[in-house]
LOVEX-139573 format. One record per residue (C-alpha): z, y, x. Coordinates in steps of 0.02 Angstrom, whole numbers, padded with zeros to 5 digits, always signed. Each point is the difference from the previous one (the first is absolute). Layout:
ZYX...
END
This chain:
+05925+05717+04561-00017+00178+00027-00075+00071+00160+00060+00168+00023+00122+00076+00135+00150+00092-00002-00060+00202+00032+00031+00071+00161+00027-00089+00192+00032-00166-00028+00159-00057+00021+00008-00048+00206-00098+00131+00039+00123+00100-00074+00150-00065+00102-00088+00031+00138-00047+00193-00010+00186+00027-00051+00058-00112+00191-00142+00116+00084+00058+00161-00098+00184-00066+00063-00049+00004+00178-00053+00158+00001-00198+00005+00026-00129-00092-00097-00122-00027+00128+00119-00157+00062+00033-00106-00134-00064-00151+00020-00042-00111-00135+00146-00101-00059-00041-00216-00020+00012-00067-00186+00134-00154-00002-00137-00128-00097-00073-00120+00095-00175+00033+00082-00180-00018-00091-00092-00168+00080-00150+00032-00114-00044+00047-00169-00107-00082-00146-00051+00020-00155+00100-00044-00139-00111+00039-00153-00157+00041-00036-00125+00004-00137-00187-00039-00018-00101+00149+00059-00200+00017+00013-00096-00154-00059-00139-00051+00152-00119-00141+00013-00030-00134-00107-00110-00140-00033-00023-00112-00160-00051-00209+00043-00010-00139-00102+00107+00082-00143+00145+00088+00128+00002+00154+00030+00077+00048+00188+00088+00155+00021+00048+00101+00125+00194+00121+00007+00074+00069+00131+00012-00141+00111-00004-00145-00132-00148-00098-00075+00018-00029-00187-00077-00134-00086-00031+00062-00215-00119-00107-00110-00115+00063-00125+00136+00098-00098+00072+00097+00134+00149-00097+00008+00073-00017+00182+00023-00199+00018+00049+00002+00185+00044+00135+00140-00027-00049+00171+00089+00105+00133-00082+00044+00153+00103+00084+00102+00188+00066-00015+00011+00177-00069+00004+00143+00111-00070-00132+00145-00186+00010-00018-00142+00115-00069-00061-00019-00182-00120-00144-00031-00168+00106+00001-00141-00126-00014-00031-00176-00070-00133-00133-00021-00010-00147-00102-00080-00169+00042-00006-00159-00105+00147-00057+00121+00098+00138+00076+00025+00190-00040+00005+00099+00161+00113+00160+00002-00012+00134+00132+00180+00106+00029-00033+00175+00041-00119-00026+00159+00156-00113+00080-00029-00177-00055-00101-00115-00123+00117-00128-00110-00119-00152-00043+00071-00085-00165-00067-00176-00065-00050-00002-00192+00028-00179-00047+00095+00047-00132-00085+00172-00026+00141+00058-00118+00102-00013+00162-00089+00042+00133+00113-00070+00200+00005+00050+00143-00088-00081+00144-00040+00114+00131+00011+00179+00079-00124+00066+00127+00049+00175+00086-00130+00139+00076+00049-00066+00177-00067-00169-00071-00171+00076-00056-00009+00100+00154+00016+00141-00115+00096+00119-00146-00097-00060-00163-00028+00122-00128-00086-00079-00121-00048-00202-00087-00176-00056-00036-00049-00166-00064-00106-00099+00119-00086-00166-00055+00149-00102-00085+00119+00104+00118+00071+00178+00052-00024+00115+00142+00104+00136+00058-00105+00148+00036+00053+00176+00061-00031+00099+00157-00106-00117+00163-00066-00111-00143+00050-00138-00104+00074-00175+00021+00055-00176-00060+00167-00024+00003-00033-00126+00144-00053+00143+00092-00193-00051-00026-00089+00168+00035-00110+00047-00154-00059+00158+00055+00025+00115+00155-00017+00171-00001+00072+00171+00110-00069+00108-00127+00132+00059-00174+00091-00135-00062-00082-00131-00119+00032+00001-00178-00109-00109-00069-00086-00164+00051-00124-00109-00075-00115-00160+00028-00173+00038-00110-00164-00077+00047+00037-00083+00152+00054+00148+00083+00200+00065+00004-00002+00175-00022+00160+00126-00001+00030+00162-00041+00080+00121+00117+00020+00216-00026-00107-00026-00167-00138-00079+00100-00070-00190-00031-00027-00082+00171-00060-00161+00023+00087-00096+00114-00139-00049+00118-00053+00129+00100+00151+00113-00095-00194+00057-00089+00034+00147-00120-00066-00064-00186+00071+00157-00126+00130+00089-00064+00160-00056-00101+00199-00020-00013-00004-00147-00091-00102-00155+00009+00002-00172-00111-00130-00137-00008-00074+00014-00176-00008-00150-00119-00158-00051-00055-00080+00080-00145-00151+00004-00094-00022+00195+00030+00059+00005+00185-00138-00051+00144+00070-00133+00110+00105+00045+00120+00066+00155-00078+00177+00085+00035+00105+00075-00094+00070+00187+00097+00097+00133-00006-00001+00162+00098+00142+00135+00011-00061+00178+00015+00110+00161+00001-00077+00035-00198+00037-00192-00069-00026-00164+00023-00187-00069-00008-00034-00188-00090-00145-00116+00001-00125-00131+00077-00054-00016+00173-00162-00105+00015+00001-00105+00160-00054+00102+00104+00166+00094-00029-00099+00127-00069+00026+00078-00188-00099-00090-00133-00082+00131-00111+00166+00128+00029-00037+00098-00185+00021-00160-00097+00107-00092+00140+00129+00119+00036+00146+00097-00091+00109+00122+00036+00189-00038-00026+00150+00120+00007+00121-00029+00135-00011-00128+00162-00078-00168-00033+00135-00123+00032-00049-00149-00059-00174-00059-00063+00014-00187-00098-00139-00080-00105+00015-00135-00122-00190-00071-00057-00062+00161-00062+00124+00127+00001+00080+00099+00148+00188+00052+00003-00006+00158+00085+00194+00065+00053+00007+00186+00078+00145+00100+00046-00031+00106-00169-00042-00150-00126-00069-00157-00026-00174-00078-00111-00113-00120-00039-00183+00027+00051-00130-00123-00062-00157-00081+00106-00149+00030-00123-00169+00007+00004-00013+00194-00001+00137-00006+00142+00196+00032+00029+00050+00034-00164+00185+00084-00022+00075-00104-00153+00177+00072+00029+00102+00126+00081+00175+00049-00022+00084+00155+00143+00182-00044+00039+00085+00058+00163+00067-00100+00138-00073-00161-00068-00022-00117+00154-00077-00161-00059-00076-00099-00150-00075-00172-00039-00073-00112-00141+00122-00096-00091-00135-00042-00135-00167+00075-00073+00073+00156-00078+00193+00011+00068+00056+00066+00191+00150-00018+00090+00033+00181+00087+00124+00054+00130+00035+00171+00081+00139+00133+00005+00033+00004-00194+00045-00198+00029-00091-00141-00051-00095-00066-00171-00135-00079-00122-00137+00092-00084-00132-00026-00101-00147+00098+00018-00077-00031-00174+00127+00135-00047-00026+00171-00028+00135+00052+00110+00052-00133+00106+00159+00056+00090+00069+00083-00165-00011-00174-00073+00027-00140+00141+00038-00175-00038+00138-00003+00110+00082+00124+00105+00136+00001+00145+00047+00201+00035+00035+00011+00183+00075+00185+00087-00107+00014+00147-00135+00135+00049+00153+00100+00013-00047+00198+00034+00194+00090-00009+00151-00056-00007+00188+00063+00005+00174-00037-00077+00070+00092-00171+00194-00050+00072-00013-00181-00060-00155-00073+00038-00176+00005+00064-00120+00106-00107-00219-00031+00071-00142+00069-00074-00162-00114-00027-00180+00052-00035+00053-00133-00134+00183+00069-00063+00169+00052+00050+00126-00164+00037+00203-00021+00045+00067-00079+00123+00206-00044+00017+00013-00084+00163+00015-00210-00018-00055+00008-00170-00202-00010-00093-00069+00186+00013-00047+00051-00189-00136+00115-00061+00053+00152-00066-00078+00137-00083-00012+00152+00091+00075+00179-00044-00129+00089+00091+00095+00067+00144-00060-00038+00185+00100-00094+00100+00079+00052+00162-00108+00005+00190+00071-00135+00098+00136+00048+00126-00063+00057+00176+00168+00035+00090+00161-00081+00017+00131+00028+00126+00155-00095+00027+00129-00013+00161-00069+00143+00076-00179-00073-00004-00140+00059-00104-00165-00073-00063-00142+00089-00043-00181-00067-00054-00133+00119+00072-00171+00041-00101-00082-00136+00117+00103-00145-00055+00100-00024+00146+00179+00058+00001+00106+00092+00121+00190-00054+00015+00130+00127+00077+00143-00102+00112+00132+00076+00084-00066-00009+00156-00202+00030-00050-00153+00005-00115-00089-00164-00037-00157-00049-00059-00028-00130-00126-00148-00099-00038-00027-00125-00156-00014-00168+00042-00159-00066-00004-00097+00158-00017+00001+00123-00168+00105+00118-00072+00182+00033-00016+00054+00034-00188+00149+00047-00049+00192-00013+00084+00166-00017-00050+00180-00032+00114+00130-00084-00033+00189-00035+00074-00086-00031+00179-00154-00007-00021-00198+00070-00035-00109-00106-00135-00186+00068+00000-00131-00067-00101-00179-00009+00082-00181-00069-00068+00047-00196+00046+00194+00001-00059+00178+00072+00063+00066+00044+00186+00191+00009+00011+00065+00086+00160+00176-00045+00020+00122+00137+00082+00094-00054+00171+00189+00019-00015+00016+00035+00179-00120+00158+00120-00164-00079-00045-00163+00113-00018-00056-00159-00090-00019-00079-00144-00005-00189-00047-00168-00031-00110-00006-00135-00135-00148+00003-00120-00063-00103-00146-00175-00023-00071-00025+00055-00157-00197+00047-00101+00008+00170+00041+00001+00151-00004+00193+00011-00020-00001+00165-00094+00198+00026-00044+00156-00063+00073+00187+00005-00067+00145-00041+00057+00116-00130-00129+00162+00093-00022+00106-00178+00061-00099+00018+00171-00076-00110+00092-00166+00005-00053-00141+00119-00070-00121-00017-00186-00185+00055+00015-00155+00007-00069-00166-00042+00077-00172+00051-00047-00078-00209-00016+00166-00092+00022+00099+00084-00136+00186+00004+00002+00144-00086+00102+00146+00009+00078+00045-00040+00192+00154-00016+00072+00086-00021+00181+00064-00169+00061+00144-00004+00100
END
């Protein structure tokens, strides 16, 4: 289906310049009403996978996180059930997930957590939803507590019953953690202990440690984010650094995930992931592999991971020289988009990982790339005598017939990119697409639809049947959205 338009003013706009030019003076045309019947809402008719997020491996399933679905693949990366949490376009990308021996909790955006019962954990159901008016506030994060979850994210972190775990005024917890009778939490890189709000130490990340023969008891596992790198290692129990030249490792990148498995530690950063070993000389680095824009990993056995990220999803083995050139299974994904424009037919987006294809409705295809740059996005579009224009800020200024307007993304962020259409502005922003829709009558104003989409929208085009747009996203890939009437 190709995408591109017809050169010069489309086609009603057209009509109308040559009834204004008819009258005599420009200045009092008015804008002309299309005949088709008006736009109720729009939605999003395709899509593809985009950036791989959080995952967790139990009792032989591996739980996956896309977009706003939760995949359920077993030990060969083969997808044996999807579970849709929330209509597309309606809800914020699943960001966050924990996994219990009966339920896997899943937080959307900061909006709502889905709670799913794992019976039958190759098909995990839905059994409950609690929103951030429930918890008394906007979650932005999961952390296994006991045999349960807790939401935690700015004021503290809660049950979903609303139990309060911890309270606090300060930055908003990110970590929590029950260790030696006492439940400390971690809050702006600082450990606090919950009685008292005591400061303990420094760190981003915080997990109980499993016992081990070279460990002291009650030692913890850390992680600490600097502007240089990401610090590893062991925190005695006085949350204090146990012998930090044999006990702690630099790592490229931001720590996101710290996971140990008897003694080895899984170590994911925003540059790579490895394997560090618990010895009796100290934190021993067994592995270490740099990829970009990976964004989680876990054990599927002693020597293979499952791995997610913007390059998509798959199983490695790190006895292997070069583990991503050789993985044991591998599902390509086009996410971590960084540019993105249309050749005429279709959608053309640069990766850190390759160039890919997109023909709207159909599977985008990787392509190999000719070595020319791709097109900025569009920052102006005018149509019916109005005008859109995105201003170095993000916001956007829109020029009516009767005024200047400012315009605001929803939800905060950055506006992207804009196109028009017959009657109407589409303008992609950091948490999906805005559509203003024209009045046919006077009207300084403009109707505003808007879909959700794992942003940043970074390119917009119009199809060449109407009624709808193709784009590209940075995380959520492609897709198409069209109006409802």
């Amino acid at each position: 289906m190709p995408i591109t338009r017809l050169s010069g003013p489309p086609p009603i706009l057209l009509l109308t310049m040559l009834l204004g030019a008819a009258g005599g003076c420009a200045s009092q045309w008015k804008p002309v009403t299309s005949t088709r019947p008006q736009t109720e809402s729009i939605r999003i008719d395709h899509s593809t996978h985009g950036t791989q997020r959080r995952m967790q491996v139990q009792d032989q399933a591996w739980y996956q996180l896309s977009g706003t679905s939760l995949l359920a693949l077993d030990q060969q990366g083969r997808v044996i059930s999807t579970t849709h949490l929330a209509s597309p376009g309606s809800a914020p990308n699943a960001s966050d997930l924990v996994v219990t021996d009966t339920e896997v909790a899943v937080l959307l955006g900061d909006a709502e957590v889905v709670v799913l019962d794992r019976t039958n954990p190759w098909r995990p159901v839905e059994v409950d939803r609690v929103s951030g008016s429930d918890l008394g506030f906007w979650p932005q994060g999961l952390e296994s507590w006991g045999d349960g979850v807790v939401a935690v994210g700015p004021g503290g972190a809660r049950t979903f019953d609303g139990e309060v775990v911890v309270r606090t005024d300060g930055e908003p917890v990110t970590c929590v953690v029950a260790a030696g009778g006492r439940v400390l939490h971690v809050s702006g890189r600082r450990i606090h202990r919950r009685a008292g709000g005591q400061y303990l130490g420094t760190a981003s990340l915080l997990e109980v440690a499993e016992p081990h023969p070279t460990l002291p008891e009650g030692a913890m596992l850390f992680a600490r984010n600097e502007r240089s790198g990401g610090l590893v290692g062991v925190l005695g129990a006085d949350c204090r650094e146990l012998h930090a030249e044999q006990w702690t490792s630099a790592v490229p990148g931001e720590v996101l995930r710290l996971r140990q498995d008897g003694g080895r530690v899984l170590v994911v950063s925003t540059e790579g992931f490895g394997v560090y070993r618990l010895t009796s000389d100290g934190l021993v680095r067994a592995f270490w592999t740099d990829v970009e824009g990976v964004q989680d990993a876990d054990w599927l056995d002693e020597h293979r991971l499952a791995v997610a990220g913007t390059f998509g999803r798959g199983i490695v083995n790190t006895q292997r020289a070069n583990p991503l050139d050789s993985p044991e299974h591998w599902t390509h994904a086009p996410a971590g988009l960084t540019r993105a424009a249309s050749d005429g037919e279709m959608l053309i987006a640069d990766t850190p990982h390759g160039r890919w294809a997109y023909r709207p409705g159909r599977e985008p295809e990787r392509i190999d790339s000719d070595g020319s740059a791709l097109a900025a996005p569009a920052t102006t579009a005018s149509v019916l005598g109005w005008t859109v224009t995105i201003e170095e800020d993000g916001s956007a200024e829109m020029e009516t017939p009767g005024g200047v307007q400012r315009l605001h993304p929803p939800g905060g962020g950055r506006f992207r990119c804009v196109a028009s259409t017959e009657d109407a502005f589409w303008l992609g922003h950091d948490r999906g697409i805005l559509l203003l829709m024209l009045s046919g009558d006077d009207s300084e104003t403009a109707r505003r639809l808007g879909v959700l989409i794992d942003g940043p929208v970074i390119a917009i085009e119009p199809l060449i049947l109407g009624g709808g747009v193709a784009y590209a996203s940075t995380h959520g890939g492609f897709g198409v959205v069209r109006e409802v009437y």
